[in-house]
N, CA, C and O of each residue as an XYZ file, in Angstrom:
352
protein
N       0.327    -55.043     -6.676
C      -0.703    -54.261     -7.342
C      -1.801    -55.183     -7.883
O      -2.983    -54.844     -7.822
N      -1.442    -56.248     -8.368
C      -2.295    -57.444     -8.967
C      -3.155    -57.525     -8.190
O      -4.349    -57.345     -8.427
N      -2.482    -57.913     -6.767
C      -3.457    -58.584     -5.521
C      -3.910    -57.674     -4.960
O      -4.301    -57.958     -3.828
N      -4.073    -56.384     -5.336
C      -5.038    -54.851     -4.489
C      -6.076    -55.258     -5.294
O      -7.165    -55.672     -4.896
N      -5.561    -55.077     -6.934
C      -6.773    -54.673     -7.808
C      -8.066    -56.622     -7.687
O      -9.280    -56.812     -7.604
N      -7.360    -57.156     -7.723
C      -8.023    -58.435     -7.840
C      -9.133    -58.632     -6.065
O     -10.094    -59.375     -5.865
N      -8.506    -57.711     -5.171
C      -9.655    -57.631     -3.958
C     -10.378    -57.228     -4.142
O     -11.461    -57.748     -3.872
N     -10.258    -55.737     -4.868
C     -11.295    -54.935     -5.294
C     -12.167    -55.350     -5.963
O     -13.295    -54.950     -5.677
N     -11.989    -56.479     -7.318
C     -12.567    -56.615     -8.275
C     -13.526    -57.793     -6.955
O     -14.756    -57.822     -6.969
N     -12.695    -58.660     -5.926
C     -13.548    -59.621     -5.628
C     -14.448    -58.967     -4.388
O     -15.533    -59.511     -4.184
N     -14.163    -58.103     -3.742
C     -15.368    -56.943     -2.920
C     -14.905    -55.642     -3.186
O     -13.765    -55.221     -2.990
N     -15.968    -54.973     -3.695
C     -15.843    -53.591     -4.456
C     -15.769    -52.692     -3.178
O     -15.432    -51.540     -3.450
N     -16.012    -52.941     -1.789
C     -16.330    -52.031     -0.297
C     -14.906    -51.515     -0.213
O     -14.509    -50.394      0.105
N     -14.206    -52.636     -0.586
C     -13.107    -53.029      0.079
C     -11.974    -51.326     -0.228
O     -10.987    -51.126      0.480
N     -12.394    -50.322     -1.356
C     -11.685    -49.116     -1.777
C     -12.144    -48.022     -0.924
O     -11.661    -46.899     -0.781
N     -13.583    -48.777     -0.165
C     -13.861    -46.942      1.197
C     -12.822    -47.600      1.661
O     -11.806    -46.941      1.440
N     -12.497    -49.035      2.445
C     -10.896    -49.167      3.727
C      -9.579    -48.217      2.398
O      -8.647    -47.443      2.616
N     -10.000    -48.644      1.440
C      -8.533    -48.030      0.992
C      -8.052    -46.373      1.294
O      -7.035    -45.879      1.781
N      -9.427    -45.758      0.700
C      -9.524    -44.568      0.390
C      -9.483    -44.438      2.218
O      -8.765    -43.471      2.470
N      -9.777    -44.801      2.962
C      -9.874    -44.226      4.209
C      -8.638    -44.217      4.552
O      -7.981    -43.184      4.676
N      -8.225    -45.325      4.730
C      -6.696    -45.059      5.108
C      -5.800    -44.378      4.634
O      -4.821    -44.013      5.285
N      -6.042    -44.060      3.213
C      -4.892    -43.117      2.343
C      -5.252    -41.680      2.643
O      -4.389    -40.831      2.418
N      -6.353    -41.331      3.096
C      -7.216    -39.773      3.564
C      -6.731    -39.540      4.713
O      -6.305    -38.429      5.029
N      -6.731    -40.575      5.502
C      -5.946    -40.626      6.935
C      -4.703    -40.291      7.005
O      -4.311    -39.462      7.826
N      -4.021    -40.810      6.265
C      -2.300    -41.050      6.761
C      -2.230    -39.690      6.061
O      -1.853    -38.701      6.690
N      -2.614    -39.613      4.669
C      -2.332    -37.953      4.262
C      -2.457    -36.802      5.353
O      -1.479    -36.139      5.698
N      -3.756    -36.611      5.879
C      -3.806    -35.833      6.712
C      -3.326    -35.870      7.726
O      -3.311    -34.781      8.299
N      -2.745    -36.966      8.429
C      -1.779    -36.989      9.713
C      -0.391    -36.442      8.978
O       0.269    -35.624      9.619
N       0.014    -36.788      7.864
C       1.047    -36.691      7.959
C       1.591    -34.829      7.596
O       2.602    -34.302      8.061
N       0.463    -34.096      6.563
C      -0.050    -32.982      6.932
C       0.151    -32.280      8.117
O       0.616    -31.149      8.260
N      -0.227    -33.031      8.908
C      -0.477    -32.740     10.303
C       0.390    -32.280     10.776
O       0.264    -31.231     11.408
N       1.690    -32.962     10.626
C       3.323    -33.322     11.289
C       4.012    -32.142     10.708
O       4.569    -31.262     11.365
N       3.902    -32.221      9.120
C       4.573    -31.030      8.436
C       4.241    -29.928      8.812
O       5.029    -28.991      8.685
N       3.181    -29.776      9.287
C       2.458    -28.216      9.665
C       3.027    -27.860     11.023
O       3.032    -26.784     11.621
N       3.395    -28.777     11.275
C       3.879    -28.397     13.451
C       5.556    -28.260     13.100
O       6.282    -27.435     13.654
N       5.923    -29.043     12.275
C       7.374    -28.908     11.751
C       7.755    -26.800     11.187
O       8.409    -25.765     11.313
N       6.965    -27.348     10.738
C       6.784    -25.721      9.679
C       6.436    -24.392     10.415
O       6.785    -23.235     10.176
N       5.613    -24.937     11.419
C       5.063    -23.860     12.406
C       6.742    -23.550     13.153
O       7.385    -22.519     12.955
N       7.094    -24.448     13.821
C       8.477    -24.216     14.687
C       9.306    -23.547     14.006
O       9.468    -22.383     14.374
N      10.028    -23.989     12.916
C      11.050    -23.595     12.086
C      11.050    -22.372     11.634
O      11.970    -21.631     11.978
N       9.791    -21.790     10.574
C      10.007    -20.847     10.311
C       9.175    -19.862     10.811
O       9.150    -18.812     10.169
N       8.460    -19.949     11.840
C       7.810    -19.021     12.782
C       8.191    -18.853     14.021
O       7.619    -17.989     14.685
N       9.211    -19.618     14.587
C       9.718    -19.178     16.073
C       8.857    -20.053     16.627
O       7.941    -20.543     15.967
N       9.088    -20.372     18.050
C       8.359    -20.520     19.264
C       7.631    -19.538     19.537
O       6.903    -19.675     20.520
N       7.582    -18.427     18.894
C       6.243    -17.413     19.311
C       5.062    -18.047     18.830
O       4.849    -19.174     18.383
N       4.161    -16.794     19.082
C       2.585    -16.860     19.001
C       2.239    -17.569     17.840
O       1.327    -18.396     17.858
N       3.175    -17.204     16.394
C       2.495    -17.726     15.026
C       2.904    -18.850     15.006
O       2.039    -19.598     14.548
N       3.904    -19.416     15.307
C       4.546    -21.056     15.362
C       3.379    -21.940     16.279
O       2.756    -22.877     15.780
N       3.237    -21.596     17.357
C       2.138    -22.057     18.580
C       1.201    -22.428     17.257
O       1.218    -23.515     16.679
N       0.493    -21.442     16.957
C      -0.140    -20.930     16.325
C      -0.928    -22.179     15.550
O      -1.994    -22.758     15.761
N       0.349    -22.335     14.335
C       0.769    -22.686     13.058
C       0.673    -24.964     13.895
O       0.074    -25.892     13.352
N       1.240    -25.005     14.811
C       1.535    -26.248     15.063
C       0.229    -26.616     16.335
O       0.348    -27.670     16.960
N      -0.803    -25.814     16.597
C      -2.076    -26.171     17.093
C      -2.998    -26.415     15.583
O      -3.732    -27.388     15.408
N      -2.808    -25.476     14.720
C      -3.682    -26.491     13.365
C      -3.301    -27.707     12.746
O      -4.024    -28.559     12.229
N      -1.478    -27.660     12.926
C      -1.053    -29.547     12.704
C      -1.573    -30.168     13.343
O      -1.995    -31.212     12.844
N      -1.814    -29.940     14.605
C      -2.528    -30.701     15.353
C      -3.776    -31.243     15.189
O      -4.251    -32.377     15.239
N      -4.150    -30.222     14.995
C      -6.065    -30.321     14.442
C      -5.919    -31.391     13.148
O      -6.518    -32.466     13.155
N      -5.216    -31.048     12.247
C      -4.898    -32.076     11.337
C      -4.509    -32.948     11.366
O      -4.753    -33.725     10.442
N      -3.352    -33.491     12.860
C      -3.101    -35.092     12.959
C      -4.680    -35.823     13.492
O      -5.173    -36.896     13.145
N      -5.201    -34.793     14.443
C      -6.343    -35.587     15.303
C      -7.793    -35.621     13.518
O      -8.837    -36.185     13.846
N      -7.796    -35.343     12.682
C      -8.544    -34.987     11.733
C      -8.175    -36.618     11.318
O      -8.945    -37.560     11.506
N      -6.602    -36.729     10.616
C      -6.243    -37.963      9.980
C      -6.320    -38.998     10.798
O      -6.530    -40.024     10.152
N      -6.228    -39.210     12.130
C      -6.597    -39.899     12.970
C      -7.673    -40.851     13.273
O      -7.623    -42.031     13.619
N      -9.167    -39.648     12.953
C     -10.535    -39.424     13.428
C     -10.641    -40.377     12.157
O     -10.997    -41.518     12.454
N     -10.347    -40.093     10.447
C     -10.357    -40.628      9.663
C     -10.593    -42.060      9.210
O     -11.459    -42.686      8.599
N      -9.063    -42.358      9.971
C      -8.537    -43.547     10.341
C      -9.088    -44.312     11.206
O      -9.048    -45.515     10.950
N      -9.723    -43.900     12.406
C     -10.331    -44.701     13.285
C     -11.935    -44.543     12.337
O     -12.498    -45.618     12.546
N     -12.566    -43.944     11.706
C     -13.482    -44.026     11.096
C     -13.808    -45.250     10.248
O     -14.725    -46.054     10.415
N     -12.826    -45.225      9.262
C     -12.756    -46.232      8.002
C     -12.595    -47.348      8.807
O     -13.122    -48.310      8.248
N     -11.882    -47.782     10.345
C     -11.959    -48.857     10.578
C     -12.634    -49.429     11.030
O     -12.466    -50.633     10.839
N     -13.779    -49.047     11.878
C     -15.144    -49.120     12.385
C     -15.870    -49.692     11.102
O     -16.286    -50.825     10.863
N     -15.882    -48.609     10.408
C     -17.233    -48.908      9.001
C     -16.746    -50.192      8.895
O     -17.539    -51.101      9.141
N     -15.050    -50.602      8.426
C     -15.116    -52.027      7.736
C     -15.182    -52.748      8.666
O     -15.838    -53.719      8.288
N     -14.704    -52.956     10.363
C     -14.468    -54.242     10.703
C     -15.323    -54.558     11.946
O     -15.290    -55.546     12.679
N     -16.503    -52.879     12.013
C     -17.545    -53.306     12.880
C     -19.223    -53.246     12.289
O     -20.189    -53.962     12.555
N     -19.080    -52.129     11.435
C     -20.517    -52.043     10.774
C     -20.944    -52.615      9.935
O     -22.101    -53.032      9.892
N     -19.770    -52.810      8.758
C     -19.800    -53.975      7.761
C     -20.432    -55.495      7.998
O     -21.497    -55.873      7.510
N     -19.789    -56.080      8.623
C     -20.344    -57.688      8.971
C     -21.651    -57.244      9.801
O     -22.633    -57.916      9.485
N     -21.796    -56.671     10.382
C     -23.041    -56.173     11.391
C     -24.266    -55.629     10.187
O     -25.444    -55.692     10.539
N     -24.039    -55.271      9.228
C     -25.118    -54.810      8.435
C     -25.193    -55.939      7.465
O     -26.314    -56.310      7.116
N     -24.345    -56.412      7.083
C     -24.721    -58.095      6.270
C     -24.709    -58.825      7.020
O     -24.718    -59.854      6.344
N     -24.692    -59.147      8.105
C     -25.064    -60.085      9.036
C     -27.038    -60.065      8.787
O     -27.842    -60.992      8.695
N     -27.196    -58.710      8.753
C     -28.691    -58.853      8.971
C     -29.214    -57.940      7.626
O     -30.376    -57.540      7.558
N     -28.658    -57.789      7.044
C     -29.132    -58.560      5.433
C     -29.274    -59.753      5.102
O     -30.383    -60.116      4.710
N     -28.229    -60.645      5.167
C     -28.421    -62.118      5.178
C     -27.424    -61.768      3.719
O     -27.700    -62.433      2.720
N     -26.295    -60.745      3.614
C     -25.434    -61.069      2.141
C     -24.266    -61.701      2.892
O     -23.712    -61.188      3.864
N     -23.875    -63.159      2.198
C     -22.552    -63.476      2.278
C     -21.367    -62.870      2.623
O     -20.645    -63.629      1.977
N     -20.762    -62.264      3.025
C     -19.260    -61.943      3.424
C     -18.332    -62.767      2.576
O     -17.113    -62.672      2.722
C-alpha cells in the first residue's frame, strides 16, 4: 500500500492506469456473474440466452476498458510528453 500511494504521490497520471484497470476487471467480472446467473436461474431458454448476451456485453465493456487505460498509459502518454518536452 506504501508503494501504490508513494507512485501516486511521485506521478499523479499514474490513478487513470489504476482506476482503469479496477473499472475493467469490475465490469468483466460483472460480466461472468451475469452469464452465470442468466444459466442457472433462467434456464437455457430465451431469458437465460437473454440474460448471458448482456454478460457478455459487459465482459467485452470491461475489456474495451482495459484495453483503453492501456493505450492512454503506455502509448499516448510518452507520445504526448514526448512532444511537450515534460520529463517522464
Amino acid at each position: 500500500m506504501k508503494k501504490i500511494l508513494k507512485e501516486l504521490w511521485d506521478d499523479p497520471t499514474r490513478i487513470c492506469m489504476y482506476l482503469g484497470y479496477f473499472t475493467g476487471v469490475i465490469t468483466a467480472l460483472m460480466g461472468v456473474l451475469a452469464i452465470v446467473e442468466g444459466f442457472i436461474y433462467n434456464g437455457f431458454g430465451s431469458k437465460g440466452w437473454l440474460t448471458a448476451l448482456i454478460g457478455l456485453g459487459l465482459v467485452g465493456i470491461g475489456a474495451l476498458c482495459l484495453a483503453m487505460f492501456w493505450f492512454i498509459w503506455n502509448v499516448f502518454k510518452p507520445w504526448l510528453f514526448r512532444h511537450l518536452h515534460i520529463p517522464i
